[in-house]
C-alpha positions in Angstrom: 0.0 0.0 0.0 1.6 3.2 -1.1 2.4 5.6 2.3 -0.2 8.4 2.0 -2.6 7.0 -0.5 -6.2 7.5 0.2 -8.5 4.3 0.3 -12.6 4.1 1.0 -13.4 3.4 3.9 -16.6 1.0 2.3 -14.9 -0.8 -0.2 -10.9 -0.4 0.9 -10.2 0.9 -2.3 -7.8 3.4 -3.5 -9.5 6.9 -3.8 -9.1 8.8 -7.1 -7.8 12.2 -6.4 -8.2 13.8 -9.8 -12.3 13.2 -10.9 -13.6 15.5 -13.8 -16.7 16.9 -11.4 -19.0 16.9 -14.4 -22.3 15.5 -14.1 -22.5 14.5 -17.3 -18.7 12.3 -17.0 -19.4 8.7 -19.0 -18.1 6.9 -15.9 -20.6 9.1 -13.1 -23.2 7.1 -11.3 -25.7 9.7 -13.0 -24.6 8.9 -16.4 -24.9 5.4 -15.9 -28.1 4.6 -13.9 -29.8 6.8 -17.3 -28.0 4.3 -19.2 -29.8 1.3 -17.4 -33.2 3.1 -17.2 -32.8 3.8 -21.2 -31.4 0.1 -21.7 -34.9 -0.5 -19.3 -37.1 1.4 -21.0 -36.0 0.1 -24.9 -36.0 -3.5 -24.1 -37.8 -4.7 -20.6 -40.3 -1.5 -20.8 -41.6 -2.8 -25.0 -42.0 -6.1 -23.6 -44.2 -5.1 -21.0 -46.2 -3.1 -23.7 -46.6 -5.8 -26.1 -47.8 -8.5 -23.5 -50.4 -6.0 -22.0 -51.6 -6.1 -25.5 -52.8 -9.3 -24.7 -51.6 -12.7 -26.9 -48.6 -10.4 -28.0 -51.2 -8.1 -30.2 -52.4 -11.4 -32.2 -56.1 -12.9 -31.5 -54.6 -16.7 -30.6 -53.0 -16.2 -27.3 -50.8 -20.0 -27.6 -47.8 -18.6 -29.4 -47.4 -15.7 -26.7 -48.6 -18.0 -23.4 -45.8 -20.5 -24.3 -43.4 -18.4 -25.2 -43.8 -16.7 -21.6 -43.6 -20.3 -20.2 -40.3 -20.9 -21.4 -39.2 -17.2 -20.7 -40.4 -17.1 -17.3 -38.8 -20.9 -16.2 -35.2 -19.3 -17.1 -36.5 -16.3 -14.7 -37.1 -18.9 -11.9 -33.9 -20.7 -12.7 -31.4 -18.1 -12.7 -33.2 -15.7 -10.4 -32.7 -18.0 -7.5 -28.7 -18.5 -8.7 -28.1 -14.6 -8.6 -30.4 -11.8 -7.3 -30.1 -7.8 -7.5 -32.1 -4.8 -5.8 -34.9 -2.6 -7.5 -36.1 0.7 -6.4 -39.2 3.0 -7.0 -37.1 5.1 -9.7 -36.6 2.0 -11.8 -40.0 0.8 -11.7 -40.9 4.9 -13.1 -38.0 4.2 -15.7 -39.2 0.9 -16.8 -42.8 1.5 -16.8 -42.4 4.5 -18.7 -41.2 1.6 -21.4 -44.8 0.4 -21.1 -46.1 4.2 -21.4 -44.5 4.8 -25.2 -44.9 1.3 -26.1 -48.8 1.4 -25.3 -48.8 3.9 -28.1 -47.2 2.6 -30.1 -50.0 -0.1 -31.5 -53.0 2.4 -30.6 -51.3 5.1 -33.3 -50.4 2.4 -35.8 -53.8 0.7 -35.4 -56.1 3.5 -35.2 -57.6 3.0 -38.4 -58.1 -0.2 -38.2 -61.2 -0.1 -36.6 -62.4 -3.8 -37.4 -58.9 -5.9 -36.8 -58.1 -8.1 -34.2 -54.1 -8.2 -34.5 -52.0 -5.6 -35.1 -49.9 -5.0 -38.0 -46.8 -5.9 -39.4 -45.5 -1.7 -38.6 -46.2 -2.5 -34.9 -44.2 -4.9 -34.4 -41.4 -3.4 -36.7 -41.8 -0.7 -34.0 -41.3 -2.5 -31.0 -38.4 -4.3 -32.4 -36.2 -0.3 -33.1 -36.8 0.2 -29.8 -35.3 -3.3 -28.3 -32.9 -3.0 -31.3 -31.7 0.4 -29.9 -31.4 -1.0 -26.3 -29.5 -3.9 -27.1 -27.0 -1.7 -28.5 -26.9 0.8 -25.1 -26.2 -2.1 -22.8 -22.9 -2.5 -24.4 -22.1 1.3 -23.1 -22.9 0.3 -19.8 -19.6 0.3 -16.9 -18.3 -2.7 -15.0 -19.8 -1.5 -11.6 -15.6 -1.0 -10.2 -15.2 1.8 -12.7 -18.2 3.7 -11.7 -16.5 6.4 -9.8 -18.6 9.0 -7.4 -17.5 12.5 -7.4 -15.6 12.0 -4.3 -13.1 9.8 -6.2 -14.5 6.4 -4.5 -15.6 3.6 -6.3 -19.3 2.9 -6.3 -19.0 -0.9 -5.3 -15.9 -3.6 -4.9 -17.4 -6.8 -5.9 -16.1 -9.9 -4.1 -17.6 -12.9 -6.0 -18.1 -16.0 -3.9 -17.6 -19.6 -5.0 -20.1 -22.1 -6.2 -20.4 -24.6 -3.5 -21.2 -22.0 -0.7 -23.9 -20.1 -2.8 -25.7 -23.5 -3.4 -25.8 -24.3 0.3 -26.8 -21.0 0.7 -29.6 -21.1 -1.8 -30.6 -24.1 -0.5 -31.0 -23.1 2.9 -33.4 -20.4 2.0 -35.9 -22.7 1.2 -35.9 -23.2 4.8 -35.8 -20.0 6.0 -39.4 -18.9 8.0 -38.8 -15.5 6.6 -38.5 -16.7 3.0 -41.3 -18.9 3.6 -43.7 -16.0 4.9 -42.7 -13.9 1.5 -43.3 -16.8 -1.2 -47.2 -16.2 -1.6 -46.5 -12.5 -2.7 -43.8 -13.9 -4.6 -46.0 -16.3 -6.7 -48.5 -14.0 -6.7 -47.0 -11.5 -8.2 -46.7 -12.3 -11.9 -49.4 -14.5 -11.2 -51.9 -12.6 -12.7 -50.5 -11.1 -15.7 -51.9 -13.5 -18.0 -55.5 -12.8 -16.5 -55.2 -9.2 -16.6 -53.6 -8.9 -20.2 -55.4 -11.9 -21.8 -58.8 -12.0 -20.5 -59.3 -9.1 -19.5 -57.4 -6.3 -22.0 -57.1 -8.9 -24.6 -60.9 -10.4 -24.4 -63.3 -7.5 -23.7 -61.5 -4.1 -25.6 -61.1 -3.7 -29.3 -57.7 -3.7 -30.7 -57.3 0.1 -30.3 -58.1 0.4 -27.1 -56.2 -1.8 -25.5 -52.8 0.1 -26.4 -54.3 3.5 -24.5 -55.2 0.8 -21.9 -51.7 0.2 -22.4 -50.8 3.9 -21.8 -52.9 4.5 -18.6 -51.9 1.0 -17.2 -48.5 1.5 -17.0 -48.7 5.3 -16.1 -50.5 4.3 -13.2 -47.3 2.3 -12.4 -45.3 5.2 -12.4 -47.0 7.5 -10.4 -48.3 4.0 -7.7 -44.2 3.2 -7.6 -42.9 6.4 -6.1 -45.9 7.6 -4.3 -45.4 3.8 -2.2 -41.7 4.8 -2.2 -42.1 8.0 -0.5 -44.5 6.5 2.1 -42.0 3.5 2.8 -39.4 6.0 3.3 -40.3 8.9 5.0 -43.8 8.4 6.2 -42.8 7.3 9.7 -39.9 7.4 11.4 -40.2 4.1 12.9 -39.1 1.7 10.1 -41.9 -0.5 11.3 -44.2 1.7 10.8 -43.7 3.0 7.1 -43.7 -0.8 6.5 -46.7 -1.8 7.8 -48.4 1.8 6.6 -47.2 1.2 3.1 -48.3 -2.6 3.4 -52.0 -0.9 4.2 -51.8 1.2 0.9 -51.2 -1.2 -1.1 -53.8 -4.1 0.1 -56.2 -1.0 -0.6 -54.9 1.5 -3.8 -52.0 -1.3 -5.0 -50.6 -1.2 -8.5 -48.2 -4.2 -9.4 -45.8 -1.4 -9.6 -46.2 -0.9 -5.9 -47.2 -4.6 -4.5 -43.3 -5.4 -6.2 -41.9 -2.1 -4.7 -43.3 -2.3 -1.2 -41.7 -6.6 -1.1 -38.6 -5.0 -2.0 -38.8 -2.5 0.5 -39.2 -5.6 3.0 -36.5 -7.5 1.3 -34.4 -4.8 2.1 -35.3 -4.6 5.8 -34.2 -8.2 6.4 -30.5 -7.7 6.4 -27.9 -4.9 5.9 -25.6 -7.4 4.1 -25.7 -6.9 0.4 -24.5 -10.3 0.1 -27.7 -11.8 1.6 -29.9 -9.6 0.6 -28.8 -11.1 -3.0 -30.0 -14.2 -2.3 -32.9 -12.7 -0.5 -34.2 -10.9 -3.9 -33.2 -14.1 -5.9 -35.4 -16.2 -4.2 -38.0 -14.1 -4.6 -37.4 -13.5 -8.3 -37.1 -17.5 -9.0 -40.6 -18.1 -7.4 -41.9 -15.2 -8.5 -41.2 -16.0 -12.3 -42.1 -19.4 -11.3 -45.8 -18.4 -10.9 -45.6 -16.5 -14.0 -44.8 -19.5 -15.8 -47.6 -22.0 -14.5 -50.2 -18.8 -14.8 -49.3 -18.6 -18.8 -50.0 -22.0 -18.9 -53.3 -22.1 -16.9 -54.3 -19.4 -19.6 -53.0 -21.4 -22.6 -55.5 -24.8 -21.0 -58.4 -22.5 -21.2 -59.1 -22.6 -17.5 -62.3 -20.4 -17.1 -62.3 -17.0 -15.9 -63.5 -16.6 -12.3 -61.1 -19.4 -11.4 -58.3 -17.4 -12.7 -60.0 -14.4 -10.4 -60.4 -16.4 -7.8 -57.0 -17.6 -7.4 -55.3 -14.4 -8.1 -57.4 -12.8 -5.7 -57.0 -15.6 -2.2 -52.9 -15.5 -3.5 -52.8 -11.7 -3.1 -54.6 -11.3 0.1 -52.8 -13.5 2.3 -49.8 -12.4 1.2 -50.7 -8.7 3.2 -50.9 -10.3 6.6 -47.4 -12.3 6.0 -45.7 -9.6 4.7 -46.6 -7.4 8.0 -45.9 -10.1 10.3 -42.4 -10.3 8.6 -41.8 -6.4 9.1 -43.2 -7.0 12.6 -41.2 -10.0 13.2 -37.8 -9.5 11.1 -37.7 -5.6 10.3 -35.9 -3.4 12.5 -35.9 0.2 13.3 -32.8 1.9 13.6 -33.1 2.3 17.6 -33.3 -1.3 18.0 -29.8 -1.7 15.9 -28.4 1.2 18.1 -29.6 -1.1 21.3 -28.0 -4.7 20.0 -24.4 -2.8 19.2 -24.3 -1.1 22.5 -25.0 -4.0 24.6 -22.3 -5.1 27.7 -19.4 -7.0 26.6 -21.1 -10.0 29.2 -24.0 -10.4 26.5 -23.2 -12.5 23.5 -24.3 -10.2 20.6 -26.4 -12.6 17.9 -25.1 -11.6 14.1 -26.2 -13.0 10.7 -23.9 -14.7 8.9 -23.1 -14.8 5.2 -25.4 -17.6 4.9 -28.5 -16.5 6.6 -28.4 -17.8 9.6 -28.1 -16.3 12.7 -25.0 -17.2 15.3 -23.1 -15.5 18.2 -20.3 -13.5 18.3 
């Protein structure tokens, strides 16, 4: 280590002294979360568009419900092997995706007052905009050389092997606090095909469906940070803003803010980004795991109010887990202040890398 050389004090990396204090500097973390939310809103954010069109704009939903299948089982797969975090802002960025990509078939199809699937020019469209996406992800920084404007790096990455994450994977499927979250996880995708297929798909004509498209996922933006705010600074007991923002979205919810406010819980399970990984992996797997079996539920022809039925039970008792989870596992920042001040006599209990709780 070189005698006088600054190093963070997160990440025990060396400091850059010299940092062009531009906002607009290609490695800033400004410049490259737009990157992602463009990247989001190209690819992700069309997808979304087109599959609230309902059977991928066409009248026979089987291509699109199987095509889900098989792109929602690779979710499950490799979401459990590696997770990542989300927050309100990218929900706003990605749904605005869905926003511009409702429009998309309502302006090319608004003529076409008598069709049922939209035309060749929509889906030309959609495919720019993905095209165009594709090709920002290859601008977007290794996370190590995204530098803040303080010279430190934004993360230090320390990659662990393969046998230890599959014991650790494994032992979430034991975890009570993973086991209280997977109803809101299955739920969650759950009832895409319902709402897209049966519902957007079956009762609107094919013009209205993309300003369904437009209103749908705008509602997403504005449901994603208004739950945000409330989960953040509603209360100053963390408890609290969970359990309020819990209540708002059993009562006003978008999917935008059901996702949003699990997150938020998620988060309040550990402070070790490590495990909160695996935390938001599990969820993802199961989550897309429910998507899967719900395209193909659609693509049997399974009728209606059973689809209701089931999305409806799934979603309600996932509220009353989820808040005795914050009230169980989440705690506020007093109670942390408490455990690291008590007497040296008192083994403190810590949570390992694994999930599992053990004394110091």
């Amino acid at each position: 280590m070189v005698e006088n050389e600054k190093h963070d004090q997160e990440t025990g990396s060396p400091v850059e002294t010299n940092v062009n204090k531009s906002v607009f500097r290609y490695n800033s973390p400004f410049v490259q979360v737009g990157l992602i939310g463009l990247v989001c809103f190209c690819c992700p954010g069309m997808f979304n568009a087109l599959s609230g069109m309902g059977g991928g704009g066409q009248l026979d939903h089987t291509a699109a419900n199987n095509a889900n299948t098989a792109l929602y089982t690779t979710f499950a797969i490799f979401g459990i092997l590696g997770g990542g975090t989300y927050i309100s802002m990218f929900w706003s960025i990605f749904n605005m995706g869905g926003v511009i990509g409702g429009l998309i078939p309502f302006i090319m199809n608004y003529n076409r007052e008598t069709a049922s699937s939209v035309n060749d020019g929509t889906y030309i469209g959609f495919m720019v905009f993905m095209t165009i996406g594709t090709v920002l992800a290859l601008s977007i920084l290794h996370p190590s050389k995204v530098i803040r404007n303080d010279g430190s790096k934004c993360t230090d990455i320390k990659y662990s092997n393969v046998v230890t994450e599959s014991v650790a994977i494994a032992k979430l499927f034991t975890d009570w606090k993973m086991l209280l979250i997977v109803p809101a996880a299955w739920a969650s995708n759950f009832f895409y095909s319902y709402q897209f297929n049966n519902v957007n798909g079956a009762l609107f004509t094919l013009r209205t469906r993309g300003l369904n498209n437009v209103f749908y996922w705008g509602a997403q933006m504005i449901g994603s940070v208004m739950i945000g705010y409330i989960m953040d600074f509603s209360f100053k007991s963390r408890k609290k803003r969970g359990l309020a923002g819990i209540a708002v979205v059993a009562v006003l919810g978008t999917d935008a803010m059901f996702q949003s406010m699990v997150y938020w819980v998620i988060g309040g399970l550990a402070d070790d980004s490590v495990i909160l990984s695996r935390y938001v992996g599990f969820y993802k797997g199961v989550q897309s795991a429910g998507g899967a079996v719900a395209w193909q539920i659609d693509t049997h022809h399974v009728p209606y109010m059973n689809q209701l039925i089931v999305n409806w039970v799934l979603t309600t008792i996932s509220y009353p887990l989820l808040a005795l989870l914050v009230i169980k596992a989440v705690k506020d920042d007093d109670d942390k202040v408490a455990e690291q001040e008590l007497p040296s006599e008192f083994p403190k209990v810590i949570e390992s890398n694994d999930g599992f709780s053990k004394p110091n």
